[in-house]
C-alpha positions as CSV (number, residue, x, y, z in Angstrom):
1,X,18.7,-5.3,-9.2
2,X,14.9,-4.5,-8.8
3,X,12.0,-6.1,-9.7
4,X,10.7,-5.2,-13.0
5,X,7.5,-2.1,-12.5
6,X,3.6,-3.1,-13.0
7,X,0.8,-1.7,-13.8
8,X,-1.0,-1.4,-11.1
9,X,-4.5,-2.4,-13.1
10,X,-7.1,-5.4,-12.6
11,X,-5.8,-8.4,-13.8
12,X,-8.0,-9.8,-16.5
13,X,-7.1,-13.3,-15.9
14,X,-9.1,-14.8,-13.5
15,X,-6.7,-17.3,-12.5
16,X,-3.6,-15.0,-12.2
17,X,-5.8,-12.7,-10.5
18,X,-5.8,-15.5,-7.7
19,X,-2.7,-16.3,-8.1
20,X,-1.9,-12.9,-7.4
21,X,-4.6,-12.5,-4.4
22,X,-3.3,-15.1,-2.5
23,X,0.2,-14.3,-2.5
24,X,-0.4,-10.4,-1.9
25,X,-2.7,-10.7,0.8
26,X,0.3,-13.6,2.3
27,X,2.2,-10.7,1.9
28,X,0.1,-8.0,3.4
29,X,-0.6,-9.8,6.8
30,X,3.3,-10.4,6.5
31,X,3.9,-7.0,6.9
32,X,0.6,-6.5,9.4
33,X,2.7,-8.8,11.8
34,X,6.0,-7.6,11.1
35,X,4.6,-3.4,11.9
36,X,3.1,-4.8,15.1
37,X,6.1,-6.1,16.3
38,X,8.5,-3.8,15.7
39,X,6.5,-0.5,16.5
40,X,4.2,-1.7,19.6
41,X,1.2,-1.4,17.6
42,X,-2.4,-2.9,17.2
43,X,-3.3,-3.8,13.9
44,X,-6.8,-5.2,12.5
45,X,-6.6,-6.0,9.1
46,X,-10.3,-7.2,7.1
47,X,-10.2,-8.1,3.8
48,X,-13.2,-9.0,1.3
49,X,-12.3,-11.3,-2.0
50,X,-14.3,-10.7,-5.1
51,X,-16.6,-13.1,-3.9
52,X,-17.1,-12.2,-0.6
53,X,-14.9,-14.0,1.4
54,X,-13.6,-13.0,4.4
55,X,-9.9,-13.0,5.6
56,X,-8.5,-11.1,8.5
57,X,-5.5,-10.6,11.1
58,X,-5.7,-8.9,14.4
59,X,-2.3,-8.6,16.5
60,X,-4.8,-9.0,19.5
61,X,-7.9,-9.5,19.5
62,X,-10.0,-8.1,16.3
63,X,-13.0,-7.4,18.2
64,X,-11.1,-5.0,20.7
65,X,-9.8,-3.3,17.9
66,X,-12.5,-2.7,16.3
67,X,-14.0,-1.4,19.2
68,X,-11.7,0.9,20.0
69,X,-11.7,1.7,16.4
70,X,-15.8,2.8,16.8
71,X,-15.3,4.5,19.7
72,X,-12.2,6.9,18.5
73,X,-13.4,10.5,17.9
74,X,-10.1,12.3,17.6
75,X,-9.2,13.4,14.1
76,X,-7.0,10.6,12.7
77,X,-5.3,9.7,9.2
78,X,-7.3,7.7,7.1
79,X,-6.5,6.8,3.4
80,X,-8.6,6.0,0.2
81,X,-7.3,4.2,-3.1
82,X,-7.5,7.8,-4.7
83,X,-5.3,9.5,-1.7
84,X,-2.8,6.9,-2.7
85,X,-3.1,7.4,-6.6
86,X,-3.2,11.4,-6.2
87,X,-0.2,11.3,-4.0
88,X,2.0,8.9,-6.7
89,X,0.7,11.2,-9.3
90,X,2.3,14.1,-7.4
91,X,5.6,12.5,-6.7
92,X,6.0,11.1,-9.9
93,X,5.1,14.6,-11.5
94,X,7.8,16.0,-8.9
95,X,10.9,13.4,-10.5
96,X,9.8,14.4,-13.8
97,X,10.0,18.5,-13.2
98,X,13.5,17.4,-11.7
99,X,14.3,15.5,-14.1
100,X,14.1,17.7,-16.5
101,X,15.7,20.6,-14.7
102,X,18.9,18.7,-14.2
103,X,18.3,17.9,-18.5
104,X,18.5,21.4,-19.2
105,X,21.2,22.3,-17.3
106,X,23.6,20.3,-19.0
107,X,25.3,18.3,-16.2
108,X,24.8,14.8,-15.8
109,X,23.2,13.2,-12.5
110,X,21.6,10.1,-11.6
111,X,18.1,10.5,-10.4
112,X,16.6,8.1,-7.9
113,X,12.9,8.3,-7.5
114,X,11.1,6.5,-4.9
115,X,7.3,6.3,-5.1
């Protein structure tokens, strides 16, 4: 069984918002690490708190990254919160059109979406 869906807003509470910081950005550098590892790749990670603090993981040496990062000019993927929201609005708008095809055509299927 899954975990139940949130909603992926600001938390209001200041201390759950914390809570929830802490554990997230555990998680995060988790998965940092664990990318690195299994795919042969170097990753610099940089986070900023809501106050400013710093927090970061390299899986060498940030500074290297970073330069190599400054010096890239090839064209190269690169993501914003509102590529990420667009592109879950489109799948989820995708599961609901099939959704609704299977609905109408009278049989019965199970649907998986993954977004």
């Amino acid at each position: 069984m899954g975990r139940k869906k949130i909603q992926i807003t600001r938390i209001m509470d200041e201390r759950n918002r914390q809570v929830t910081f802490t554990k997230r950005k555990f998680g995060l550098m988790k998965k940092a690490y664990e990318l690195s590892v299994l795919c042969d790749c170097e990753i610099a990670l940089i986070i900023f708190n809501s106050t400013n603090k710093l927090f970061q993981y390299a899986s060498t040496d940030m500074d290297k990254v970073l330069l190599k990062y400054t010096e890239y000019n090839e064209p190269h993927e690169s993501r914003t919160n509102s590529d990420i929201v667009e592109v879950s609005y489109e799948k989820t708008q995708t599961a609901h059109t099939r959704v609704h095809a299977h609905s109408h055509t009278g049989v019965k299927k199970r649907v998986c979406v993954h977004i």
